[in-house]
GUKOL-827925 format. One record per residue: x negated, y negated, z of N, C-alpha, C in turn. Coordinates in steps of 0.2 Angstrom, whole numbers, padded with zeros to 4 digits, always signed. Layout:
REM residues N
XYZXYZXYZ
...
END
This chain:
REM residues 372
-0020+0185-0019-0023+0181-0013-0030+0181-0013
-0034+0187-0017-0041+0186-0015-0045+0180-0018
-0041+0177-0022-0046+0171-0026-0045+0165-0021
-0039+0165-0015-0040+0159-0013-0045+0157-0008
-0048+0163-0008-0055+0162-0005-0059+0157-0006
-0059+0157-0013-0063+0152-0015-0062+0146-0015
-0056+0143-0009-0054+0138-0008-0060+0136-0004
-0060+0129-0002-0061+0126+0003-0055+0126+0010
-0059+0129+0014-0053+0129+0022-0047+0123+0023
-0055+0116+0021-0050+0111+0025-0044+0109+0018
-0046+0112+0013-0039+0109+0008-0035+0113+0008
-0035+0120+0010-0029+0125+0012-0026+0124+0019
-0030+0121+0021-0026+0116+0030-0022+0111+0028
-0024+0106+0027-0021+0101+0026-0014+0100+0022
-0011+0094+0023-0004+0094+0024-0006+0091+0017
+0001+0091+0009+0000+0087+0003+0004+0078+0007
-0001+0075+0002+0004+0068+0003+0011+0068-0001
+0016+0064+0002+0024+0064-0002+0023+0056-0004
+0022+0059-0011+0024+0055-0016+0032+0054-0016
+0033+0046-0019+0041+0046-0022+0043+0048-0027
+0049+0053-0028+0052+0056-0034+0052+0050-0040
+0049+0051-0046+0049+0046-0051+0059+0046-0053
+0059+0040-0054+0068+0038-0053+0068+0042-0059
+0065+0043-0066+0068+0046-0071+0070+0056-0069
+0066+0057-0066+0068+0064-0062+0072+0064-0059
+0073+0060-0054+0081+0059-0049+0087+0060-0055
+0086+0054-0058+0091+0053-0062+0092+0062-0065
+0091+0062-0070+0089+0068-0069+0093+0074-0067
+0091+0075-0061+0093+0079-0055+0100+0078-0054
+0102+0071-0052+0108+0071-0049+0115+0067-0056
+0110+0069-0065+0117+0068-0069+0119+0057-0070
+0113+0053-0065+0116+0048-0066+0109+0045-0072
+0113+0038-0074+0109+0035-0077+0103+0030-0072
+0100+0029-0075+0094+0026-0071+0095+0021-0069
+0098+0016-0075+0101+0008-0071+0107+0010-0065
+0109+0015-0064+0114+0018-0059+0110+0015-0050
+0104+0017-0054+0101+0016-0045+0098+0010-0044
+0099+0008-0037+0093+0003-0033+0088+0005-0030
+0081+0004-0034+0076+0010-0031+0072+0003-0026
+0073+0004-0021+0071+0002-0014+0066+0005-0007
+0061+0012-0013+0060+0013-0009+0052+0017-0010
+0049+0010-0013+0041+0013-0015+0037+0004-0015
+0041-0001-0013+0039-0006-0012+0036-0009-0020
+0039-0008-0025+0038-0011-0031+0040-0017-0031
+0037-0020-0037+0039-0026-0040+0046-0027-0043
+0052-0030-0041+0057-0027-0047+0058-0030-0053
+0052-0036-0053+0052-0041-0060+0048-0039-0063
+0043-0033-0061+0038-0030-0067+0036-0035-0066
+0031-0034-0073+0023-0036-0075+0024-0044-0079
+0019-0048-0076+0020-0053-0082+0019-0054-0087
+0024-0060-0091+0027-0058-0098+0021-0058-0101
+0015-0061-0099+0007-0062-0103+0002-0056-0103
+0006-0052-0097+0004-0044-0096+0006-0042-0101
+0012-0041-0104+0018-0036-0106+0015-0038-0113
+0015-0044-0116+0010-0046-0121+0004-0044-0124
+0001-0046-0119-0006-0044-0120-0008-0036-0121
-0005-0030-0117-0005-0024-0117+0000-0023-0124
+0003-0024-0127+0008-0025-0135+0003-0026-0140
-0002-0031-0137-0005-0030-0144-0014-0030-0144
-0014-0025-0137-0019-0021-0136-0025-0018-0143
-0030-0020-0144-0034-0015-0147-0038-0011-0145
-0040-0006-0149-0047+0000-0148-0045+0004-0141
-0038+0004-0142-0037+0010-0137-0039+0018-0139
-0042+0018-0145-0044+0026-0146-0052+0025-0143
-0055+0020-0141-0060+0021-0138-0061+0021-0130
-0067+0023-0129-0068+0023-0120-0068+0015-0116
-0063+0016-0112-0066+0009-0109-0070+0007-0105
-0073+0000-0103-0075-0002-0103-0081+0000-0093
-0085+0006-0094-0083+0010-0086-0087+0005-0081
-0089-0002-0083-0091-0005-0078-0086-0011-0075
-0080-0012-0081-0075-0017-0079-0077-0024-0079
-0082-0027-0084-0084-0031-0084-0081-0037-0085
-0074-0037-0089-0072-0041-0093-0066-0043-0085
-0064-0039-0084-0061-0038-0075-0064-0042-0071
-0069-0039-0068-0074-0040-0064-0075-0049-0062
-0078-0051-0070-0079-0059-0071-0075-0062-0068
-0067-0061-0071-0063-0065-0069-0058-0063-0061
-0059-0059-0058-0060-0058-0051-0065-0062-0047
-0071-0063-0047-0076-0069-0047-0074-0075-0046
-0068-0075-0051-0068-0081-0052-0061-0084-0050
-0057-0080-0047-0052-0080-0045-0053-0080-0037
-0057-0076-0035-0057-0074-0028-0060-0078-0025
-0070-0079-0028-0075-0079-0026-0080-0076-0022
-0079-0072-0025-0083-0063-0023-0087-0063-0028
-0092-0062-0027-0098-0061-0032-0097-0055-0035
-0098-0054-0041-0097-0049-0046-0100-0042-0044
-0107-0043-0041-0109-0037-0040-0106-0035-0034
-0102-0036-0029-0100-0035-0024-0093-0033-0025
-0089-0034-0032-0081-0030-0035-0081-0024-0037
-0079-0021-0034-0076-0014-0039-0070-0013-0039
-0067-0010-0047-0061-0008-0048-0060-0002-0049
-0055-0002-0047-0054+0008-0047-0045+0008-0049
-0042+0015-0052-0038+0018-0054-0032+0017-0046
-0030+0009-0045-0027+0009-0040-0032+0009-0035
-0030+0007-0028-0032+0004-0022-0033+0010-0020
-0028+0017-0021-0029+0024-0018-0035+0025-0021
-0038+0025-0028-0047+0028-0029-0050+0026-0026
-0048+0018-0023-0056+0014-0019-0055+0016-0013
-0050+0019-0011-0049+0022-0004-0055+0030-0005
-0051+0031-0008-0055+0040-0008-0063+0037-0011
-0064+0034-0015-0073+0032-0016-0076+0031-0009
-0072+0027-0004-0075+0025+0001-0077+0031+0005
-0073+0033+0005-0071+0039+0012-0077+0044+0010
-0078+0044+0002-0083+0054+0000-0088+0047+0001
-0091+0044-0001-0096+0040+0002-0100+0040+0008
-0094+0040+0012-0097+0038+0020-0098+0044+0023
-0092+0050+0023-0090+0055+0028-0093+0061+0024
-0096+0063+0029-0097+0071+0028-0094+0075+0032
-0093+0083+0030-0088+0087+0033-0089+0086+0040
-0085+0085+0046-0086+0083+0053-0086+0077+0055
-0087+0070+0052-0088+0064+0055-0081+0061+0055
-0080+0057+0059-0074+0055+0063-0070+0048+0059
-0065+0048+0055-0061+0045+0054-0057+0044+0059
-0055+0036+0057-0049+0031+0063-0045+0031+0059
-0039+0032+0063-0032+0029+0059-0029+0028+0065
-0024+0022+0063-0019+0018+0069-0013+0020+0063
-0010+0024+0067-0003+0027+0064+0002+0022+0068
+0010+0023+0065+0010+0022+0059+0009+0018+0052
+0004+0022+0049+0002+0018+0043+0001+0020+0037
-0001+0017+0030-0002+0020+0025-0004+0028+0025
-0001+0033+0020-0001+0038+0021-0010+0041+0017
-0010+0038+0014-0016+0040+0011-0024+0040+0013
-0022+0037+0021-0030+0037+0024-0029+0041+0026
-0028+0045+0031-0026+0054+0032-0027+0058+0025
-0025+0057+0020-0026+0060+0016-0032+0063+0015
-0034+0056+0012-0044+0054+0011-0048+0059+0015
-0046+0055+0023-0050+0059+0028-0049+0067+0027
-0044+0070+0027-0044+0077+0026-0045+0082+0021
-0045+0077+0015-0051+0081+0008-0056+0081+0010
-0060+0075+0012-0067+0077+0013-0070+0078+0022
-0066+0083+0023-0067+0087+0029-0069+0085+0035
-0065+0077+0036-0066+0074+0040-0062+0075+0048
-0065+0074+0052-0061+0075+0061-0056+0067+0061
-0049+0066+0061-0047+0062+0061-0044+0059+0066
-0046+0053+0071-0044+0051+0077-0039+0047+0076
-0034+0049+0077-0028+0045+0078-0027+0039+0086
-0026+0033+0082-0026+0030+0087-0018+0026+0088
-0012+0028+0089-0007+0026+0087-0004+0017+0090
-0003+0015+0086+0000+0008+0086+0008+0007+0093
+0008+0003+0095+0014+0003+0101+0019+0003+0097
+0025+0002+0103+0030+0003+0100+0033-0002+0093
+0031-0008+0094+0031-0013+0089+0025-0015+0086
+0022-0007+0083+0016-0007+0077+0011-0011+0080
+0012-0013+0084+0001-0019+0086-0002-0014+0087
-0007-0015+0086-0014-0010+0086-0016-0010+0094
-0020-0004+0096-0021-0005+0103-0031-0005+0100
-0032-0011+0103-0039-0012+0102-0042-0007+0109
-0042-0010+0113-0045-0006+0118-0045+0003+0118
-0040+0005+0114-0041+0015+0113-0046+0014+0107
-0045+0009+0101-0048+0010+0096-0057+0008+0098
-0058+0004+0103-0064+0005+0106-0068+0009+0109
-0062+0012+0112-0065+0019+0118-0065+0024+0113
-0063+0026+0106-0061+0031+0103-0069+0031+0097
-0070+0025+0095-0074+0023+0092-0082+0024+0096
-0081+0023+0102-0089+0024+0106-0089+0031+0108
-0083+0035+0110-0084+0041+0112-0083+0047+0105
-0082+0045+0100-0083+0049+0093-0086+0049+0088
-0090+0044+0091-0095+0041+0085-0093+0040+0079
-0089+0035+0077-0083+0036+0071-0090+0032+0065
-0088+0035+0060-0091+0033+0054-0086+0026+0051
-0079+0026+0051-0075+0024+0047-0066+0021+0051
-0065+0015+0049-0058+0014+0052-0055+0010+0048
-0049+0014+0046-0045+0009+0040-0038+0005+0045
-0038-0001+0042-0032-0006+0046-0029-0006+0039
-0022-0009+0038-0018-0009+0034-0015-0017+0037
-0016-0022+0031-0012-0027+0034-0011-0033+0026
-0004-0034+0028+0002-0030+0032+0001-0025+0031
+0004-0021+0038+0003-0013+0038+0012-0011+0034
+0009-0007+0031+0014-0002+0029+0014+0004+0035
+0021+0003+0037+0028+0001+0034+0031-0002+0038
+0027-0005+0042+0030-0011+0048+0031-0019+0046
+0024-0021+0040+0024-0025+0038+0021-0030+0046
+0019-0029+0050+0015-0034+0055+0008-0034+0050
+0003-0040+0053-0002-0043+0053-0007-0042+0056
-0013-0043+0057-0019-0044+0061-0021-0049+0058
-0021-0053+0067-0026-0059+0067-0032-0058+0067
-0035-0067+0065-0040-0066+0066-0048-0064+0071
-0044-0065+0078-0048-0064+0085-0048-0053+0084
-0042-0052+0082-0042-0046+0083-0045-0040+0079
-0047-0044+0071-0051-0041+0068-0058-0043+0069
-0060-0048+0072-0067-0052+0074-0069-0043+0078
-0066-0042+0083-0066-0037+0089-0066-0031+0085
-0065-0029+0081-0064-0021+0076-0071-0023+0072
-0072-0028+0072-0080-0030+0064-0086-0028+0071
-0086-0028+0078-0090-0028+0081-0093-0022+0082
-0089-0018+0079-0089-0010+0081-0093-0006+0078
-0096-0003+0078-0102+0000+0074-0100+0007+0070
-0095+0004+0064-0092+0008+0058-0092+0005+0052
-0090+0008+0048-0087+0003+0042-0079+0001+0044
-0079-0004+0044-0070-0006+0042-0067-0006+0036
-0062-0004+0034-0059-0002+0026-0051-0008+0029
-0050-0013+0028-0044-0020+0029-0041-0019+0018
-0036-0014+0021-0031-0015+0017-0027-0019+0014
-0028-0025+0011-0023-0029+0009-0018-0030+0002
-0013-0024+0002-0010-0021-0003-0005-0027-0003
-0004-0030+0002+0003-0034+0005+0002-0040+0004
-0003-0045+0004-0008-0051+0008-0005-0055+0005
-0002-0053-0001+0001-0059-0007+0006-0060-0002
+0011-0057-0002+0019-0059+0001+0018-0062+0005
+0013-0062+0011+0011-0065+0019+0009-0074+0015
+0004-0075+0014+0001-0081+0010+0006-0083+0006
+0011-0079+0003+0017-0085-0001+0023-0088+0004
+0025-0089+0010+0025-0094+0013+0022-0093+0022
+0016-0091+0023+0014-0094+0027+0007-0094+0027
+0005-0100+0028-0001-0102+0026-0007-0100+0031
-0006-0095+0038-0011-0094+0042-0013-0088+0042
-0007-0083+0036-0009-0075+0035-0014-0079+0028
-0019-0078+0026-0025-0079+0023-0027-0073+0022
-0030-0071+0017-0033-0064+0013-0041-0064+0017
-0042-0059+0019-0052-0059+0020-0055-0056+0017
-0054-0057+0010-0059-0055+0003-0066-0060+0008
-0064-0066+0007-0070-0071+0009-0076-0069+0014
-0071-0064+0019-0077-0061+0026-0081-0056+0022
-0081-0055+0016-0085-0047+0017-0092-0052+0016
-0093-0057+0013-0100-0061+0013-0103-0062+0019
-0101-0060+0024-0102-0064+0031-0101-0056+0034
-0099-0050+0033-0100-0043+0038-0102-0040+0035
-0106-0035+0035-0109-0030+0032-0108-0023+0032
-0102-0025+0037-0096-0017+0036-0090-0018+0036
-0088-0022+0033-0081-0022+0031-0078-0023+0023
-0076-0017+0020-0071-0017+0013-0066-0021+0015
-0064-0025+0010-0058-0028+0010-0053-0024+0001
-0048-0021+0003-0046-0020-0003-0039-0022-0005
-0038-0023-0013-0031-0026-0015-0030-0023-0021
-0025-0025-0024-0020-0020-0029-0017-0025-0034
-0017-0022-0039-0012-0029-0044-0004-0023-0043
-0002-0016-0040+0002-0014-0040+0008-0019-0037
+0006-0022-0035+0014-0026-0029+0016-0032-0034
+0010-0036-0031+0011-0044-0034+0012-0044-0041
+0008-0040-0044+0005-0040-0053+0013-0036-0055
+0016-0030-0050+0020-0027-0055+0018-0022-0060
+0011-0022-0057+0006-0014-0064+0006-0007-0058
+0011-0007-0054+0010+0000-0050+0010+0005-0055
+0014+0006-0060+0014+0011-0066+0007+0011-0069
+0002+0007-0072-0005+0005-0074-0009+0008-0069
-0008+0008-0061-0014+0009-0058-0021+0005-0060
-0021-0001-0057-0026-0005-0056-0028-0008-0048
-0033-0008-0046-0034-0011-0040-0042-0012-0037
-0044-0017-0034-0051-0019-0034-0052-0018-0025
-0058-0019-0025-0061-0023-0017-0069-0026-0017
-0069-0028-0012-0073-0032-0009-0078-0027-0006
-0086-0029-0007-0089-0024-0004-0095-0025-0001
-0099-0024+0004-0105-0025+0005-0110-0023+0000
-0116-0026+0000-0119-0023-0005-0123-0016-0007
-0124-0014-0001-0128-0009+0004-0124-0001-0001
-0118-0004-0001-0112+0000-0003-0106+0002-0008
-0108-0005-0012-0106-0005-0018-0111-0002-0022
-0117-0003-0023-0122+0000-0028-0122+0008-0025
-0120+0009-0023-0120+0019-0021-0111+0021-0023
-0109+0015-0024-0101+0018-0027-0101+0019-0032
-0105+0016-0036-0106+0016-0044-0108+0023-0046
-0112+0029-0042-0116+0031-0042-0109+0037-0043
-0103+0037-0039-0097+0044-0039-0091+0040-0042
-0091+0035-0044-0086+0034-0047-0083+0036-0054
-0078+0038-0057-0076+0040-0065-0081+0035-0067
-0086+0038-0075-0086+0033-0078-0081+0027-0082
-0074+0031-0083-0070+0027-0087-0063+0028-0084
-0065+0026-0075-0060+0027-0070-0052+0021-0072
-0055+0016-0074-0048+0009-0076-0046+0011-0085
-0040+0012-0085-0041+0011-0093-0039+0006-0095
-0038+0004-0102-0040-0001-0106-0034-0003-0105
-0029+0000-0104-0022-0006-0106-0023-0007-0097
-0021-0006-0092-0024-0007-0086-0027-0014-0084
-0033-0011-0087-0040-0020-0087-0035-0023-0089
-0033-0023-0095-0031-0028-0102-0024-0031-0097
-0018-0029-0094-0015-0031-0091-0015-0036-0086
-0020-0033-0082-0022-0037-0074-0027-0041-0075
-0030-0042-0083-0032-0050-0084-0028-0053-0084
-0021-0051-0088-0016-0055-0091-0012-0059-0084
-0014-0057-0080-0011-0057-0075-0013-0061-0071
-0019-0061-0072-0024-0066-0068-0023-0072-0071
-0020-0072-0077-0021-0079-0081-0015-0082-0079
-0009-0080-0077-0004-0082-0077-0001-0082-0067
-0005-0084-0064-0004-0084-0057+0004-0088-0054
+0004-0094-0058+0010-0099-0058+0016-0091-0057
+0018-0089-0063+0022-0084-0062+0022-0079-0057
+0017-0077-0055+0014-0071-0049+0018-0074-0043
+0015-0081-0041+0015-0084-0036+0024-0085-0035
+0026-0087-0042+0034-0091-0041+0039-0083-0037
+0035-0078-0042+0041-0070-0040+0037-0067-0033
+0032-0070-0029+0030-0066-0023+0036-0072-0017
+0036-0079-0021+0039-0082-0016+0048-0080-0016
+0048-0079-0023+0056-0077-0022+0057-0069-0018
+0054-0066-0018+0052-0056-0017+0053-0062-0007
+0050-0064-0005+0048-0067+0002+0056-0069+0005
+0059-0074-0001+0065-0076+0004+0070-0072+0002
+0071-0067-0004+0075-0060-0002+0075-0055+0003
+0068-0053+0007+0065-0050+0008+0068-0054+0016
+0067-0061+0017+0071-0065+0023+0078-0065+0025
+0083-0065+0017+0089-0065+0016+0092-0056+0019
+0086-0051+0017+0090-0045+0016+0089-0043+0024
+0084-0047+0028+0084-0044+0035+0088-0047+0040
+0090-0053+0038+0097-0057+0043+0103-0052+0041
+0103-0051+0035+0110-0048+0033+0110-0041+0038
+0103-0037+0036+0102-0031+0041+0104-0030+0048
+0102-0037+0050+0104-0037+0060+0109-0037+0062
+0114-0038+0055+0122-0040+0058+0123-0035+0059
+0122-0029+0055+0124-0022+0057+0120-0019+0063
+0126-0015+0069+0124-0012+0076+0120-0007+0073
+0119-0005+0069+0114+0000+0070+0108+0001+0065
+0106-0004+0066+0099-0006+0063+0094-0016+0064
+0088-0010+0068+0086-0016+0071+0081-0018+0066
+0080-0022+0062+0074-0024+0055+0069-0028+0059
+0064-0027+0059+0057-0027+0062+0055-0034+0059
+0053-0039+0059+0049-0044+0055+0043-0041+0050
+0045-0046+0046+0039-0041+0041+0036-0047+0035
+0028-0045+0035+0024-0050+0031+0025-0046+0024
+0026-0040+0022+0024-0039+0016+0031-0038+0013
+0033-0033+0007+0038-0034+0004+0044-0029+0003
+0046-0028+0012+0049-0023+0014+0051-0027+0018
+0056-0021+0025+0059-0023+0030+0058-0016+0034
+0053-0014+0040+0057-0009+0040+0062-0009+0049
+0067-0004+0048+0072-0007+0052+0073+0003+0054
+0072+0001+0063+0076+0006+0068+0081+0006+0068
+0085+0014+0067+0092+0016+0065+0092+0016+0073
+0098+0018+0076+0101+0019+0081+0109+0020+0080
+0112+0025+0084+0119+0025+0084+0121+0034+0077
+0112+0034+0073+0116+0040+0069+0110+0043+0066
+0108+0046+0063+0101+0049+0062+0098+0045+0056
+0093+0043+0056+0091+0041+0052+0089+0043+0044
+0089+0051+0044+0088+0054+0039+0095+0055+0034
+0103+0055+0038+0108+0052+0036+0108+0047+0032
+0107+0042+0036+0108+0036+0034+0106+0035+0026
+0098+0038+0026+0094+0040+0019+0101+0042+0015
+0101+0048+0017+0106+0052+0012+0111+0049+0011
+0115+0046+0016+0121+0043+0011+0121+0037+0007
+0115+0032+0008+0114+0028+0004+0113+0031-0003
+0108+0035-0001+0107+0039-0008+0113+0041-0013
+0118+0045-0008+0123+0045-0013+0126+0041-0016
+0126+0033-0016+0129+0029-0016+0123+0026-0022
+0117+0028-0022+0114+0026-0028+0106+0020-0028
+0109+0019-0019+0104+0017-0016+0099+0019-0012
+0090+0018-0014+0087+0023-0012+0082+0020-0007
+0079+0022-0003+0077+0019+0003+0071+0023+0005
+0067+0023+0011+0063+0026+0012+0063+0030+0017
+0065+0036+0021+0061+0038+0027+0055+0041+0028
+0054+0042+0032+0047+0044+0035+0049+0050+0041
+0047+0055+0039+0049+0061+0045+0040+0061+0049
+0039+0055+0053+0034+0057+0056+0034+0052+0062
+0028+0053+0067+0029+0052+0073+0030+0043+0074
+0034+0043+0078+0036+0034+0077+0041+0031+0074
+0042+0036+0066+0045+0034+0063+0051+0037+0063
+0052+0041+0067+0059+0048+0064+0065+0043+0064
+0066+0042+0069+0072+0036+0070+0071+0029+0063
+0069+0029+0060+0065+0022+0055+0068+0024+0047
+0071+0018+0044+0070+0019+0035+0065+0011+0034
+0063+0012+0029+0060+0005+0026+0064+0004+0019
+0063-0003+0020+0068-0004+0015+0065-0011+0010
+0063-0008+0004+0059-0014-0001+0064-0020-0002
+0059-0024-0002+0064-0032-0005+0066-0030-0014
+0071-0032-0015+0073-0032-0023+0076-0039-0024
+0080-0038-0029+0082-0043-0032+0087-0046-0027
+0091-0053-0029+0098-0053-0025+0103-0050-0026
+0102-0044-0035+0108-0042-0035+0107-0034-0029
+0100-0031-0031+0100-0028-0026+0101-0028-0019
+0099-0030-0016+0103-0033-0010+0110-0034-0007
+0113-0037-0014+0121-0037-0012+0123-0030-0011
+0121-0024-0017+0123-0018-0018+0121-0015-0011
+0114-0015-0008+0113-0012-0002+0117-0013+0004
+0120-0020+0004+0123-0022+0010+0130-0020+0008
+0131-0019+0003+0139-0014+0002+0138-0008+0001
+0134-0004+0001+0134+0004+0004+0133+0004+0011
+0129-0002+0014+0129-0002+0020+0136-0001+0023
+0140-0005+0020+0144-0008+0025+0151-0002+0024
+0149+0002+0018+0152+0007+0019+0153+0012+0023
+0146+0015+0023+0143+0017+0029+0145+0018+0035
+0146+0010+0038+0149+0008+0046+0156+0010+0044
+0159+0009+0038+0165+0007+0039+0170+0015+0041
+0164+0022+0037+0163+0027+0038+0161+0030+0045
+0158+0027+0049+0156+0030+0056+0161+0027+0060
+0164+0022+0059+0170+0020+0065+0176+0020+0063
+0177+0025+0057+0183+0029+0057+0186+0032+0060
END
């Protein structure tokens, strides 16, 4: 125990983040085959990557060399997709590095991170490696943000930093435009999460992405992900939107050769072939529509509306952390959350149509099981 001195206090404080068990380990564990389960519970893509991905990374070259650490070839076409000036994009090893890039940038040991719980688990995270004071400002009953605590919270702790998530994970609600105008007022940086904004924008055309605001506010990160839409969560690729002030000091801690090459080389592929991206986030949408009607008809679970590509839905009538489990043993895997708001709550990702048969037939197991 004498070397654990040599920690640092707040990383032997803090709580680890819970990652999902990779399915090949479960499997594993509990003896079944992999195609045995319906993994519904990490919000993946369940069509994978596009077939010009899958391609393209096939016949990948010069992967014995370093790639390329400013992401140029990325970058460009980012630009040109979004309409984010080049110097204003950075891409990181997933949306989680651009998360942590921000966070060791702004805070120093003591300075006050926002979080509106419940939400992405990884700002807490961020905020408690670099030994941040963390102000919780918790979302109401039905997830809307309380502007007016995030106000008071924000003038009386002098916050450096506040991350919104939207769609927020794992409610899948939204913020409007009026209500972000009123958070951009605040005198922090705002970190607007847009891991989801695909699923929102494929059928309703008033959730719109605000890549396009960071040209117009000087403290507001917008970030996104090719993990959801793209189907690259196993590659870890993801970008954002940056003031200027604050992208040329990223460059400064970030990995030199933080994306790797099949990564880039994928989520161009990707970029090129939007037609497919868009057709599988619209079908992920009315699955996603489909599996939460099905949801309601069951008494003991209320499904939330939801923009991104999930549902998450209030257990009642039996513990929620059950319900986990016996889906589980039926092979269907789900999410819960043992934290405040949520204890009662599983979230459950959109998949295929056959997925969804399968789920609402261990469900209905389940009932058939509690009212015996």
């Amino acid at each position: 125990m004498k070397w654990q001195k040599l920690l640092r206090p707040n990383i032997v404080a803090m709580d680890p983040y819970q990652p999902i068990v990779p399915l090949s380990m479960l499997a594993e564990r509990t003896g079944r085959a992999v195609e045995e389960f319906v993994k519904l519970d990490a919000n993946e893509n369940p069509y994978g990557p596009s077939p010009k991905a899958v391609e393209a990374v096939a016949k990948a070259r010069y992967l014995h060399q370093y790639p390329d650490p400013e992401s140029i070839l990325l970058r460009r076409a980012l630009c040109q997709a979004t309409g984010v000036p080049e110097a204003n994009l950075l891409v990181g090893a997933g949306a989680d590095e651009l998360i942590d890039l921000t966070t060791r940038a702004i805070i120093s040991p003591g300075d006050v991170v926002i979080n509106c719980p419940p939400s992405f688990g990884m700002y807490p995270t961020s905020a408690a490696i670099n030994d941040a004071q963390l102000v919780k400002v918790p979302r109401d009953s039905d997830f809307r943000l309380d502007v007016p605590a995030i106000t008071r919270a924000a003038a009386s702790s002098q916050a450096k930093l506040l991350f919104i998530c939207s769609p927020n994970n794992p409610d899948g609600s939204h913020i409007d435009d009026d209500t972000l105008r009123q958070l951009l007022r605040l005198p922090l940086l705002l970190v607007l999460d847009e891991a989801y904004i695909d699923f929102a924008t494929a059928t309703d055309p008033t959730s719109v992405s605000r890549l396009s605001w960071s040209a117009n506010y000087e403290n507001l990160v917008v970030l996104r992900t090719f993990s959801k839409i793209a189907g690259l969560a196993g590659l870890r690729v993801g970008y954002g939107a940056y003031p200027g002030w604050l992208a040329e000091q990223l460059w400064k801690i970030k990995q030199p050769y933080n994306v790797n090459a099949g990564a880039a080389t994928a989520a161009l592929a990707a970029l090129e072939d939007e037609t497919w991206l868009r057709n599988k986030a619209a079908i992920l949408v009315q699955e996603r529509e489909r599996m939460s009607a099905r949801l309601a008809k069951f008494d003991f679970l209320r499904p939330y509306p939801s923009r991104g590509n999930f549902v998450l839905c209030r257990v009642t009538g039996l513990e929620a952390r059950t319900l986990r489990d016996e889906l589980a043993e039926q092979g269907i895997l789900v999410r819960y959350f043992a934290k405040p708001g949520l204890q009662d709550c599983i979230r459950i990702s959109a998949g295929t149509a056959e997925d969804t048969d399968r789920l609402i037939e261990a469900l209905e197991a389940v009932e058939a099981k509690t009212h015996s």
